[in-house]
VONU-491163 format. One line per field, with one value per residue: y, x, z of N, C-alpha, C, CB in turn; residue number from 1; residue in one letter; chain. Coordinates in pm, whole numbers, plus 50000, padded with zeros to 5 digits. Atoms other than C-alpha are relative to their C-alpha. Last residue first. Glycine has a CB too. Layout:
N
n.Y Y	...
n.X X	...
n.Z Z	...
ca.Y Y	...
ca.X X	...
ca.Z Z	...
c.Y Y	...
c.X X	...
c.Z Z	...
cb.Y Y	...
cb.X X	...
cb.Z Z	...
n NUM	...
res a	...
chain A	...
***
This chain:
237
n.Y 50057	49996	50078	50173	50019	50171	50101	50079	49963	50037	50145	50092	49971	50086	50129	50020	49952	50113	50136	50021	49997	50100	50053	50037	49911	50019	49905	50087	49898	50020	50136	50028	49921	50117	50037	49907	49920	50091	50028	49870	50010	50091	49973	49924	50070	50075	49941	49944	50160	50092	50144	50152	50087	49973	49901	49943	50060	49925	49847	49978	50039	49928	49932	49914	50076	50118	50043	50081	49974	49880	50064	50062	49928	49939	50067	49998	49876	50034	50127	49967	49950	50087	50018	49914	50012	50137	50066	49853	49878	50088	50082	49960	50087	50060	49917	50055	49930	50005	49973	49933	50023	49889	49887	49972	50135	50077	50022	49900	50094	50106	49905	50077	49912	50033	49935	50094	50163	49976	50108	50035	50106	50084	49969	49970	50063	50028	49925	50063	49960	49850	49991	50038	49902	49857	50070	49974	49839	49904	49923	50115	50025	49873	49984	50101	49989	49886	50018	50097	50094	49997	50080	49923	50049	49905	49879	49907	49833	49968	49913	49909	50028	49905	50047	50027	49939	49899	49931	50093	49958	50074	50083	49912	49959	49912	49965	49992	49897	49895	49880	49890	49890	49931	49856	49925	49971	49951	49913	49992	50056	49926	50021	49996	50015	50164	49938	49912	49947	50042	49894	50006	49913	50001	50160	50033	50115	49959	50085	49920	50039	49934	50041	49941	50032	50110	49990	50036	49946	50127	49965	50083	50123	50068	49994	49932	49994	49929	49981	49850	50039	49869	50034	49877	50002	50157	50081	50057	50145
n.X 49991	50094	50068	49932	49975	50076	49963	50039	50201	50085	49957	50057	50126	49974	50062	50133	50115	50034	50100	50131	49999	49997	49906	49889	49925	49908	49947	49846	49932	49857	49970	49936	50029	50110	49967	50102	50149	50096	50033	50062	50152	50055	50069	50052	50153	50068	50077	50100	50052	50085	49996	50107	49927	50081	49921	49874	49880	49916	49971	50010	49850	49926	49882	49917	49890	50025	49886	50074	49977	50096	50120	50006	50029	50156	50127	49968	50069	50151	50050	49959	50099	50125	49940	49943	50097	50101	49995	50085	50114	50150	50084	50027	49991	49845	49907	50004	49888	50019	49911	50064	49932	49989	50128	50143	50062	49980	49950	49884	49857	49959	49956	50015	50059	49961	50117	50094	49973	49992	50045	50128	50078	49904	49920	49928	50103	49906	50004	50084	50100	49978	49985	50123	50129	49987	50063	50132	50019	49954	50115	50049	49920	49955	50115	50038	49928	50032	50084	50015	49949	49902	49879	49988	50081	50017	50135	50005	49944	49946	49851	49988	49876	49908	49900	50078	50182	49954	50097	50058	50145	50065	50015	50026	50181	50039	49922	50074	50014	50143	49939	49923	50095	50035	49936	50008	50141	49996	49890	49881	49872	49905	49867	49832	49859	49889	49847	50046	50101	50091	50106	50126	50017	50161	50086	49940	49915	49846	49927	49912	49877	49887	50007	50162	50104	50110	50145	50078	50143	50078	50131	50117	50002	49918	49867	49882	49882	49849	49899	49871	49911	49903	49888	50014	50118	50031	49947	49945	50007
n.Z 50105	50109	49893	50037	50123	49960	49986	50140	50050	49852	49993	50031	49899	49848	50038	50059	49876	49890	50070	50027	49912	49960	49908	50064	49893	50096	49939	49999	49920	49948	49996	50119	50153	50056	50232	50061	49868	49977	50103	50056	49872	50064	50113	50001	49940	50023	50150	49930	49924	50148	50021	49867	49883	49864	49900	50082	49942	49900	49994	49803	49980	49867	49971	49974	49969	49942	50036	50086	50161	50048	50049	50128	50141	50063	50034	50094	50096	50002	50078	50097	50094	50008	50107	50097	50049	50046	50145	50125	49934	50023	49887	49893	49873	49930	49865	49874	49941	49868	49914	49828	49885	49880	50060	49884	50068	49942	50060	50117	50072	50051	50117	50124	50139	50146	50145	49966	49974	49884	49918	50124	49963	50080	50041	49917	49895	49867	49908	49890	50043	49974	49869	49945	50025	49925	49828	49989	49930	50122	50026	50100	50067	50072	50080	50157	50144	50023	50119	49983	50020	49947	50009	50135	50081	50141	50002	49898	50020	49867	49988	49879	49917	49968	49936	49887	49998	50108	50165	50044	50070	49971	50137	50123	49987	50012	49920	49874	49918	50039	50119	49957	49988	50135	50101	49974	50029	50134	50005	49985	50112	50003	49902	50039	49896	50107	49995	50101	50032	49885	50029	50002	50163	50016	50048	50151	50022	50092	50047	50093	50010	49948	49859	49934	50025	49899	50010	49884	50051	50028	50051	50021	50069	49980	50088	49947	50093	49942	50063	49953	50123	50059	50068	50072	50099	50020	50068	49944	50022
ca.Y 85296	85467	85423	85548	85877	85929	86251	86560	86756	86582	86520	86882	87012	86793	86910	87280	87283	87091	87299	87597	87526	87439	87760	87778	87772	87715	87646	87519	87570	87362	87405	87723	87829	87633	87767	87951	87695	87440	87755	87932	87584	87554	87908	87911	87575	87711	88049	87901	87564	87843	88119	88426	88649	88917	88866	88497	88388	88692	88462	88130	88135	88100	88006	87951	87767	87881	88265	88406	88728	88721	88373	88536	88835	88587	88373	88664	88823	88449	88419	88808	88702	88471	88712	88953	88703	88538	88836	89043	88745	88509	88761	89046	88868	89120	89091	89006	89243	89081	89092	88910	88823	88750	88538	88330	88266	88631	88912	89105	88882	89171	89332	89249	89387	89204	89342	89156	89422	89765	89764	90084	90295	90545	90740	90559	90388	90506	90409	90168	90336	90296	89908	89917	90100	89883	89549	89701	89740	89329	89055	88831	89114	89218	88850	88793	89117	89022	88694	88843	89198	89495	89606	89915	89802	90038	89858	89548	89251	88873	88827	88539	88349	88344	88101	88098	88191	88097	87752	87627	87848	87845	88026	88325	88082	87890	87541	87416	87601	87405	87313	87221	86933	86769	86838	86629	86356	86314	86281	86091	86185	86146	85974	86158	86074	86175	86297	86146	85969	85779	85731	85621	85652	85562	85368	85695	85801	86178	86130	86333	86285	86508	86253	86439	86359	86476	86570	86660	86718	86656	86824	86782	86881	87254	87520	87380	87308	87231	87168	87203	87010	87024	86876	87006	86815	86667	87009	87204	87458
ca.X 86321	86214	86513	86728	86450	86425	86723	86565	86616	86933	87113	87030	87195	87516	87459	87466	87698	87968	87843	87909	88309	88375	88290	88069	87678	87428	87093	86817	86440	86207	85814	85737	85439	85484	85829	85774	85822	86112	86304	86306	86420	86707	86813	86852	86970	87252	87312	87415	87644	87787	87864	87774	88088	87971	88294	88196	87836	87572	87348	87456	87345	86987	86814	86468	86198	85824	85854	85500	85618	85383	85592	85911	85830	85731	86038	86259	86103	86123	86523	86596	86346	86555	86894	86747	86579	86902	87120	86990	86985	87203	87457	87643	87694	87629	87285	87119	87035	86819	86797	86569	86695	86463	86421	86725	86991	87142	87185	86932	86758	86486	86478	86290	86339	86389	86382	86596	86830	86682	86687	86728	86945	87166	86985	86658	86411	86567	86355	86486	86646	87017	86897	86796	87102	87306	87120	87193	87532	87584	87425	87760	87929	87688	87587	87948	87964	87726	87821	88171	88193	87980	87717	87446	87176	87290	87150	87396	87341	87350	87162	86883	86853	86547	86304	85923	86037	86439	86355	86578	86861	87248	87491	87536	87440	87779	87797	87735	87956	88000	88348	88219	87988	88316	88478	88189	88118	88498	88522	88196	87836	87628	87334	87010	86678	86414	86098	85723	85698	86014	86193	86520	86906	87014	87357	87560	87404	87262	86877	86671	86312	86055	85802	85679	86040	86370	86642	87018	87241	87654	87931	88288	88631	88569	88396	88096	87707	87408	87081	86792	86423	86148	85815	85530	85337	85589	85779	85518	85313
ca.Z 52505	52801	53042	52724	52734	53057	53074	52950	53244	53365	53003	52925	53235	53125	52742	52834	53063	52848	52521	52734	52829	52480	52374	52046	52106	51860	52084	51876	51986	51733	51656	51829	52015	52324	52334	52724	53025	52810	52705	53036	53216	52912	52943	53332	53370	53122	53257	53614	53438	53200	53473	53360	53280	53052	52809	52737	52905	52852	52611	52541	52130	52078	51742	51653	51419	51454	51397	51335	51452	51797	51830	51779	52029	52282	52283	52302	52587	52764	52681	52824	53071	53218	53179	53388	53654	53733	53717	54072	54271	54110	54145	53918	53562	53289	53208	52874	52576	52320	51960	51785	51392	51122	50788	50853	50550	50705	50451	50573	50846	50923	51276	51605	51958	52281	52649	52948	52917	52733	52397	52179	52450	52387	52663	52704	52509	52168	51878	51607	51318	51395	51417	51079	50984	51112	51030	50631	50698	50615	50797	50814	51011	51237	51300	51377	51577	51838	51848	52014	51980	51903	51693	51678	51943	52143	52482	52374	52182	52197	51895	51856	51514	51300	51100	50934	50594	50526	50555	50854	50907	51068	50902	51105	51436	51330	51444	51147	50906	50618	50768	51057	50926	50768	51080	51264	51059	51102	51472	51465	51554	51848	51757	51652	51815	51557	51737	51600	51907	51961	51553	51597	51597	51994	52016	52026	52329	52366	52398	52586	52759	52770	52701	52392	52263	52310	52072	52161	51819	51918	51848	51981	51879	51852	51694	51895	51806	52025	51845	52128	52030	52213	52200	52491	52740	53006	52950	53058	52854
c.Y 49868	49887	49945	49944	49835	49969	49835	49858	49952	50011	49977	49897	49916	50062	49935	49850	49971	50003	49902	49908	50028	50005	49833	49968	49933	50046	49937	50095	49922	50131	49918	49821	49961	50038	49889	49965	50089	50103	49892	49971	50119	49980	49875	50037	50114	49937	49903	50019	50091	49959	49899	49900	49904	49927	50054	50132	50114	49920	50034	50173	49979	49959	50089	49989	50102	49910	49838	49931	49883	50039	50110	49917	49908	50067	50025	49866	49992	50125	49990	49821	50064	50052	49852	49884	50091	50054	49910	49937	50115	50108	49942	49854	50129	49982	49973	50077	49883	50007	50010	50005	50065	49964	50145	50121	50019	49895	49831	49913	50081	49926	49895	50076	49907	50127	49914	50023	49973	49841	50000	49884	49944	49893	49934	50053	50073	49959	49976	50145	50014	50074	50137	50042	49968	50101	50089	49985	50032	50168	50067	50094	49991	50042	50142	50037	49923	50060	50120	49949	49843	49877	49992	49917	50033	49953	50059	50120	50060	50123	50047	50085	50137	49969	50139	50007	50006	50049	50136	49985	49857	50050	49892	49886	50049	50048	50133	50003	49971	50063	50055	50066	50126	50094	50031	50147	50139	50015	50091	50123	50010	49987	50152	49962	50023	50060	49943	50099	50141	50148	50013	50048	49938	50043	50018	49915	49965	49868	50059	49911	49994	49948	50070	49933	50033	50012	49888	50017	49922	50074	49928	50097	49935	49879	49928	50009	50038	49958	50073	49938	50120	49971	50060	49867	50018	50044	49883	49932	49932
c.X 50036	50001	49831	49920	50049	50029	49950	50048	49964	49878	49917	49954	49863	49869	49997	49934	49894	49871	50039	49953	49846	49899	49980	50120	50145	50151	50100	50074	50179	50051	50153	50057	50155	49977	49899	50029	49933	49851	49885	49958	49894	49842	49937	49931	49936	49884	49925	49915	49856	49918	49953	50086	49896	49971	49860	50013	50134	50087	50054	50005	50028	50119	50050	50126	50116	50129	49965	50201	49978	50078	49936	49865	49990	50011	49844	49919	50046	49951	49855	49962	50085	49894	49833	50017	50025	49918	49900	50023	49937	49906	49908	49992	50037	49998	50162	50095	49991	50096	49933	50154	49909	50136	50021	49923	49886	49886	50017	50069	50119	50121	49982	50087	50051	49939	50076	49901	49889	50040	50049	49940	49899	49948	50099	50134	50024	49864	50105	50003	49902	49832	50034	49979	49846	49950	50038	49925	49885	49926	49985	49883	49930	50035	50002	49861	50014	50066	49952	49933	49951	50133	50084	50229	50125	49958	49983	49902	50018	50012	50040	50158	49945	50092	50078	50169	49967	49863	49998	49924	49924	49882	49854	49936	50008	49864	50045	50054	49893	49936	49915	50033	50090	49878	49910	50096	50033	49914	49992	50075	50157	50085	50089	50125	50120	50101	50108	50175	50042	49864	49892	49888	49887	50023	49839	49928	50010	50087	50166	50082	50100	50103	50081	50039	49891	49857	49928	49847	49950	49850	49920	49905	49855	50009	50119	50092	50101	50134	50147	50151	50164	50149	50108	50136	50046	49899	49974	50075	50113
c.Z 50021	49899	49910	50087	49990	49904	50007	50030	49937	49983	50145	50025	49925	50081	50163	49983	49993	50070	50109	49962	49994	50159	50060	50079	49944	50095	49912	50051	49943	50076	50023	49942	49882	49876	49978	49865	49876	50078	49990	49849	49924	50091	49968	49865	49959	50031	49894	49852	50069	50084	49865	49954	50070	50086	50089	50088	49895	50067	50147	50034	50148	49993	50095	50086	50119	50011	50045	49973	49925	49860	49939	50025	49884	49906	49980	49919	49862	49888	49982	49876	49861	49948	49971	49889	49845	49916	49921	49841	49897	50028	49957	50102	50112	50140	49996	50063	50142	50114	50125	50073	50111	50100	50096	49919	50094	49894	50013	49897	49927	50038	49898	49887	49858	49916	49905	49889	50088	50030	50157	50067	49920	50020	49942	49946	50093	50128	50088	50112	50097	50008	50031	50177	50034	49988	50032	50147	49995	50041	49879	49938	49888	49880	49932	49974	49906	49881	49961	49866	50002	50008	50103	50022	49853	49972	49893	49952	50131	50028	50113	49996	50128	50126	50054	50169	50156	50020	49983	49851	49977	49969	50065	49897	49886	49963	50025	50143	50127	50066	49859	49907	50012	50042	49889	49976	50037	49957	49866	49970	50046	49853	50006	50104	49943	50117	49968	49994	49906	49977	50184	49994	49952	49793	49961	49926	49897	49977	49935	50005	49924	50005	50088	50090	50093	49972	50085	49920	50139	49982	50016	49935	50054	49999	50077	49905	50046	49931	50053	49910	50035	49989	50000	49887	49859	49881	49960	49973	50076
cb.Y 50062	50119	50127	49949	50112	49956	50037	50065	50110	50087	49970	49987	50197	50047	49902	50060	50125	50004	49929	50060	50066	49966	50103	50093	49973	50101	50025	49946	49995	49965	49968	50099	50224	49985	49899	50162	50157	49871	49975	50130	50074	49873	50055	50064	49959	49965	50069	50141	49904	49858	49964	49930	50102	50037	50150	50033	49786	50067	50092	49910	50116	49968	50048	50078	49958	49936	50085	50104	50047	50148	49930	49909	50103	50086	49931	50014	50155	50010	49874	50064	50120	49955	49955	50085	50039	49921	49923	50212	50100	49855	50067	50091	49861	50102	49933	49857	50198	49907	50109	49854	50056	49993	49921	50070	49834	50040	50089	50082	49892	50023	50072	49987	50190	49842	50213	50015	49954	50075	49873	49949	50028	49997	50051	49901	49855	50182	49997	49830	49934	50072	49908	49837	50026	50048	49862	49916	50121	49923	50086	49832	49912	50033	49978	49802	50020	50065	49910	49991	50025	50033	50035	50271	50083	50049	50120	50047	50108	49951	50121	49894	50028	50122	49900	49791	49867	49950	49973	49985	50090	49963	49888	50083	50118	50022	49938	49901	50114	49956	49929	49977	49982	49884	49972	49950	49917	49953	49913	49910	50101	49968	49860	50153	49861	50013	50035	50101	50016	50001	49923	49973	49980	50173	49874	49938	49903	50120	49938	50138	49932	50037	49870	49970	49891	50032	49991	50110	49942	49873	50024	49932	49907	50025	50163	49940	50069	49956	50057	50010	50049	50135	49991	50208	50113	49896	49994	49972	49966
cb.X 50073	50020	49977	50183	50104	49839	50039	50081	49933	50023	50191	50025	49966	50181	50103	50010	49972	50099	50047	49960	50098	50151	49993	50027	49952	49954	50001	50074	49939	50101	49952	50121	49990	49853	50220	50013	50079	50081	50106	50111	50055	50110	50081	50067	49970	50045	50118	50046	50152	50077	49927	49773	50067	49899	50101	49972	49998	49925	49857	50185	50102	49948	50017	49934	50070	49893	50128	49872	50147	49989	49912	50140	50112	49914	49999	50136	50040	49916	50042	50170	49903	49958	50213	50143	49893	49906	50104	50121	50088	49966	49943	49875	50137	50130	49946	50023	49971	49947	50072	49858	50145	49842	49802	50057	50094	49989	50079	50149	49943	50002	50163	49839	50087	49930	50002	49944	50154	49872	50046	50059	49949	50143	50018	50005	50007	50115	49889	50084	49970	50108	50093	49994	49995	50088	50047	49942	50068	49922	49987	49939	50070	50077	49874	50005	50103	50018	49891	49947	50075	49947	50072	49939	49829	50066	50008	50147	49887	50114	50010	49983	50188	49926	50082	49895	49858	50058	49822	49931	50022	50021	50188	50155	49924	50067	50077	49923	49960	49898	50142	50102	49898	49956	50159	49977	49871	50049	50133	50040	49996	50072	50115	50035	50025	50083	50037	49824	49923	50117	49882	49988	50135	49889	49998	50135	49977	50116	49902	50052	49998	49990	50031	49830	50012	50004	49958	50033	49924	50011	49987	49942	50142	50027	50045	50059	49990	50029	49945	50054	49885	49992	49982	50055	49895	49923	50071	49958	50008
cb.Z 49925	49931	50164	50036	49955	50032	50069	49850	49943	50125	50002	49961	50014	50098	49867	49866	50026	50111	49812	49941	50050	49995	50118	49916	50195	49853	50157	49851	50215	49872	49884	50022	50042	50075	49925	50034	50188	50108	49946	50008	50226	49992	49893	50053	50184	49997	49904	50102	50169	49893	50103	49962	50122	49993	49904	49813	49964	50097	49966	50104	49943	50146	49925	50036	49838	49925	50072	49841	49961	50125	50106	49960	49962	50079	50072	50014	50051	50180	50070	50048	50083	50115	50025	50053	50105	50117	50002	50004	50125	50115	50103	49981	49985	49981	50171	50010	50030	50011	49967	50121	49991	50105	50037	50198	50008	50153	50005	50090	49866	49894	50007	49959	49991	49946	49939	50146	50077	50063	49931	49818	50102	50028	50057	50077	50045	50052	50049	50071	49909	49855	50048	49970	49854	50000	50098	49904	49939	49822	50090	50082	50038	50039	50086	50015	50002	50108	50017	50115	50060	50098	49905	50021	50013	49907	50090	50034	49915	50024	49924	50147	49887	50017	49906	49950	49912	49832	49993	50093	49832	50102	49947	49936	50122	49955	49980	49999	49912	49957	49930	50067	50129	49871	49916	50077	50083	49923	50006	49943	49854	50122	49923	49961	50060	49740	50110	50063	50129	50189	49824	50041	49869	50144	50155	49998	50054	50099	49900	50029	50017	50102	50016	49940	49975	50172	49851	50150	49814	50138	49892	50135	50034	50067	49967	50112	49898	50162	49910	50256	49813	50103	49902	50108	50032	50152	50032	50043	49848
n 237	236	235	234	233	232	231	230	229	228	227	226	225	224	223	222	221	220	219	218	217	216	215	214	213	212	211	210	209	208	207	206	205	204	203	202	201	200	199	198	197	196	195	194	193	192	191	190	189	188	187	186	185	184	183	182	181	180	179	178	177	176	175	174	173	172	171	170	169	168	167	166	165	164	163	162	161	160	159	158	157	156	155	154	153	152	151	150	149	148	147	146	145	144	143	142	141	140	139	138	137	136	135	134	133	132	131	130	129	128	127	126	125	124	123	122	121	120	119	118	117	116	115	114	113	112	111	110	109	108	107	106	105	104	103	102	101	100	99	98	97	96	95	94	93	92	91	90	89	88	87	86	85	84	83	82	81	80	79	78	77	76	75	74	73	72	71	70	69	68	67	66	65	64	63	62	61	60	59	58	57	56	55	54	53	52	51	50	49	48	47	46	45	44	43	42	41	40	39	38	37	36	35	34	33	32	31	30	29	28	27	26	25	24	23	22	21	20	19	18	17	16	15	14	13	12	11	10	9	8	7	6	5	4	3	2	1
res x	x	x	x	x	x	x	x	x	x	x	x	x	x	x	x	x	x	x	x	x	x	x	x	x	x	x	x	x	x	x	x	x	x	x	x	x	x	x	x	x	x	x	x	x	x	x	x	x	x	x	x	x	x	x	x	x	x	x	x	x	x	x	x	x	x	x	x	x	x	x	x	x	x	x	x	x	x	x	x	x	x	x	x	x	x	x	x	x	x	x	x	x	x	x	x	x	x	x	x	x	x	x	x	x	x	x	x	x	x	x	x	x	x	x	x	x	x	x	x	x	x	x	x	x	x	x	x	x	x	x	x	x	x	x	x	x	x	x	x	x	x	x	x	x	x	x	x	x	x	x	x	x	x	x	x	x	x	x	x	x	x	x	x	x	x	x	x	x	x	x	x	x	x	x	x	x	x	x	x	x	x	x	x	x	x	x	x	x	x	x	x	x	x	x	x	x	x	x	x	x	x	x	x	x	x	x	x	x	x	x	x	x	x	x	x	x	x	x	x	x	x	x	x	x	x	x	x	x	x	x	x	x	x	x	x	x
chain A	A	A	A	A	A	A	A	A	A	A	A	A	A	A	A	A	A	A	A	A	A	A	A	A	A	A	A	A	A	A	A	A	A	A	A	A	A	A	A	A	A	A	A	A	A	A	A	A	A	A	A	A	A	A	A	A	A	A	A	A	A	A	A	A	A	A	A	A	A	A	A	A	A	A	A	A	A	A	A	A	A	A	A	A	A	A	A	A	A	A	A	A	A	A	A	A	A	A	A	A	A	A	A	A	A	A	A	A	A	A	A	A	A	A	A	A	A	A	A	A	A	A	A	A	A	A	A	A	A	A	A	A	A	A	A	A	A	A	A	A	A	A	A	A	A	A	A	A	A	A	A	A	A	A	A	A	A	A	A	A	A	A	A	A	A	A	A	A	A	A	A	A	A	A	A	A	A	A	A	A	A	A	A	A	A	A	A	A	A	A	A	A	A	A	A	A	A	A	A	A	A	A	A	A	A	A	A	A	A	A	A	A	A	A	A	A	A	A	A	A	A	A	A	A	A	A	A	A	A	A	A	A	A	A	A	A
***
């Protein structure tokens, strides 16, 4: 489905001093100005919030994927993993964490594919929630940065093979963090066009996409590629 056809919706959160909610409407277009707070076909424009809107959110945790959920039935987060499949750092270890030893044993469970290997990069695989407020998690191994060349399509199907498994699970809300920025060195500004072009091409099947991301240096990328692809919106209104 195409972006001029489709609804979609990207929640970008930071453990730092901004935050803001991006939603655009069946026209594709995307609203981040303070002055919008309306209804344009059926999609609710959210302003930017203030300074202090935005601790007090913070300090109920939005802004963390562990905590982030819609209903608990139809909903799941994405996990930045690696090939084990069996924890490591970053988001990878907060969902680890939060989960509880039950996601490690699930994931100890999962076939190998390959030597030490449960997901292959660019592959997804499914597990319950556990402990998580989400119903499911999808793990999904992206690339460590190399080259446009050989990275691009790696970490572009690591976003498309995670959008098909949660439709074929009957997932309709979902949760991406910036996969393979931090310690696997994609660019933000490359990894961003790359997850928001891959999200707009394959989430005809779900009814929101929210990305929960926590470095400063992503939620610029993210909202500034946003702000181009999604950008008619104020011209619109």
């Amino acid at each position: 489905m195409s972006p001029d056809s489709m609804t979609w919706r990207a929640i970008i959160g930071l453990s730092g001093a901004k935050r803001t909610r991006l939603c655009a409407a069946k026209t594709t277009a995307l609203a981040h100005s303070t002055r919008l707070n309306k209804q344009t076909n059926g999609t609710c424009v959210q302003p930017l919030p203030t300074m202090e809107a935005f601790q007090s959110s913070h300090a109920k945790g939005i802004g963390d994927i562990t905590k982030w959920s819609i209903d608990g039935k139809t909903d799941a987060i994405v996990n930045a993993a690696n090939t084990r499949m069996l924890g490591g750092g970053g988001v990878d270890g907060a969902i680890h964490r939060a989960a509880g030893s039950a996601l490690y044993d699930a994931c100890l469970e999962l076939p190998l594919v390959g030597k030490n290997i449960r997901c292959r990069t660019g592959d997804a695989v499914i597990t319950k929630g556990f402990r998580l407020p989400v119903s499911k998690i999808i793990h999904t191994v992206g690339p460590v940065y190399d080259n446009d060349e050989k990275s691009g399509p790696l970490l572009e199907s690591s976003y498309k093979s995670s959008l098909v498994l949660a439709e074929k699970s009957g997932v309709k809300y979902l949760a991406f963090p910036a996969i393979s920025c931090g310690i696997y060195g994609y660019p933000y500004d490359k990894a961003a066009e790359i997850a928001l072009d891959t999200v707009s091409k394959y989430s005809s099947g779900m009814k929101e996409v929210h990305f929960v991301l926590f470095e400063e240096g992503s939620w610029v990328e993210w909202l500034e590629r946003a702000s181009k692809s999604f950008g008619r919106l104020e011209e619109e209104l």
